[in-house]
C-alpha positions, -999 to 999 in steps of 0.1 A, spaced: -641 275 -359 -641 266 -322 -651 287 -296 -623 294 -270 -627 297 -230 -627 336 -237 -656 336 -256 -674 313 -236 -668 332 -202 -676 365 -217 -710 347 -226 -720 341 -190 -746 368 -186 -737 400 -163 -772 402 -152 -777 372 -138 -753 348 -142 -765 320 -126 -786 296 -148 -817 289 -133 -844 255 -134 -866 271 -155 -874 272 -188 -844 269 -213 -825 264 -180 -839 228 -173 -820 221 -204 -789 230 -197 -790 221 -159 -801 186 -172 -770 181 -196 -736 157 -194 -709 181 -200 -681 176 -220 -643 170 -207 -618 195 -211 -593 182 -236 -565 206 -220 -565 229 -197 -554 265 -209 -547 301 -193 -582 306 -204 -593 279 -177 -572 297 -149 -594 329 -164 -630 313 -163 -622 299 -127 -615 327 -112 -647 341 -125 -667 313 -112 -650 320 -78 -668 360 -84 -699 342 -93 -699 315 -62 -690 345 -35 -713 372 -47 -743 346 -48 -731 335 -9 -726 299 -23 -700 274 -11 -698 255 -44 -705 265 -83 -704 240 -114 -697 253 -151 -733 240 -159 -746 266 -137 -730 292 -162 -744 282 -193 -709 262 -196 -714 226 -206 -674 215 -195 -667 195 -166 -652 219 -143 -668 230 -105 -650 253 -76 -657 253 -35 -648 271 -10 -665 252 24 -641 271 39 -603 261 33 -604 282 2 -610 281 -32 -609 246 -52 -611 240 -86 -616 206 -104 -613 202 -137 -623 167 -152 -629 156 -120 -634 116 -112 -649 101 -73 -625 75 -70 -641 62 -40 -671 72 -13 -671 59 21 -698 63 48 -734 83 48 -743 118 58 -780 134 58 -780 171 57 -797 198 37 -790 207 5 -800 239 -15 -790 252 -47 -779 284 -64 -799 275 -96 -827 270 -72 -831 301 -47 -847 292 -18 -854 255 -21 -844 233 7 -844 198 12 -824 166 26 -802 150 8 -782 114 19 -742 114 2 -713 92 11 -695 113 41 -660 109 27 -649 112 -7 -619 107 -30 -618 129 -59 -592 132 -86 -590 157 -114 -570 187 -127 -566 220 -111 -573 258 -129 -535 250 -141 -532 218 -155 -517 202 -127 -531 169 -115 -552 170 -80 -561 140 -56 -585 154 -23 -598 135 3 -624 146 16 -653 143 45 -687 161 60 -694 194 44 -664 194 16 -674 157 5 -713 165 0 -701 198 -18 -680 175 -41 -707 156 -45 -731 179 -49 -711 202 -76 -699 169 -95 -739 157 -101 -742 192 -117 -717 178 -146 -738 149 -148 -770 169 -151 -782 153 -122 -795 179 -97 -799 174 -55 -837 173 -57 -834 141 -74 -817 123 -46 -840 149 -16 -864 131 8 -889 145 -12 -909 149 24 -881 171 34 -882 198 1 -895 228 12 -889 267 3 -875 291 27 -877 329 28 -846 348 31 -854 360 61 -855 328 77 -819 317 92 -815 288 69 -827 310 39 -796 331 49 -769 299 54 -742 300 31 -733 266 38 -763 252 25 -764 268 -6 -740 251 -32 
């Protein structure tokens, strides 16, 4: 038998949610997820946890993979509210940014990261109902940044590795939600 949305979300751990590189974590960081064949109330359900899980971390942007959930499904919030994407698709990039990048499976690490400075990204929403965003600056390298997560490609791979570095928590960009994805 299959397992449902339900089950799945009630498996994210109420510890510590957030799957972390390390150990059996590079695994499941490092995965393609799966597409969501249709989108069900249980969707609706497991993104608005994932909104919980982004907020109470002080991240801008969350992917599925990060949960232990191997579907293609992320949610932002750079700050014109909450957006799910479900199956999501970048239909076209346009233009480069350089800005940091950290990551909530990574706490603390740092580093530069070079994305296209306007997106176009297609999907589903948390109900079903076909999306189409344009995007640019800060929302585009969050879309881009939560959509490598489905690929199990993480921002360290495209970081100036001169530019990865660790910074404390007390440290302003330690504290930055807007780095932190």
């Amino acid at each position: 038998m299959a397992k449902t949305l339900v089950k799945l979300a009630e498996q994210i751990r109420s510890d510590d949610p957030i799957v972390k590189y390390e150990g059996e974590g590079v695994e499941v960081l490092r995965s393609v997820c799966k597409p969501v064949k249709q989108v069900t109330q249980e969707h609706a359900e497991l993104v608005a946890r994932m909104e919980e899980i982004m907020h109470e971390a002080n991240g801008i942007g969350l992917a599925a993979p990060q949960l232990g959930i191997l579907q293609r499904i992320f949610v932002y919030d750079s700050g014109d509210g909450l957006q799910a994407i479900i199956n999501p698709v970048i239909m076209q990039r346009k233009g480069e940014q350089v800005g940091s990048e950290g990551c909530l499976s990574m706490p603390g690490l740092y580093g530069d990261v070079l994305r296209a400075n306007e997106v176009v990204v297609k999907g589903l929403d948390e109900l079903g109902q076909p999306v189409r965003i344009r995007a640019q600056g800060l929302t585009a390298r969050v879309i881009q940044h939560e959509y490598d997560h489905l690929d199990g490609v993480l921002f360290i791979d495209h970081a100036d590795p001169d530019t990865l570095h660790y910074a404390s928590p007390d440290s302003p960009e330690g504290e930055d939600p807007e780095l932190r994805e």
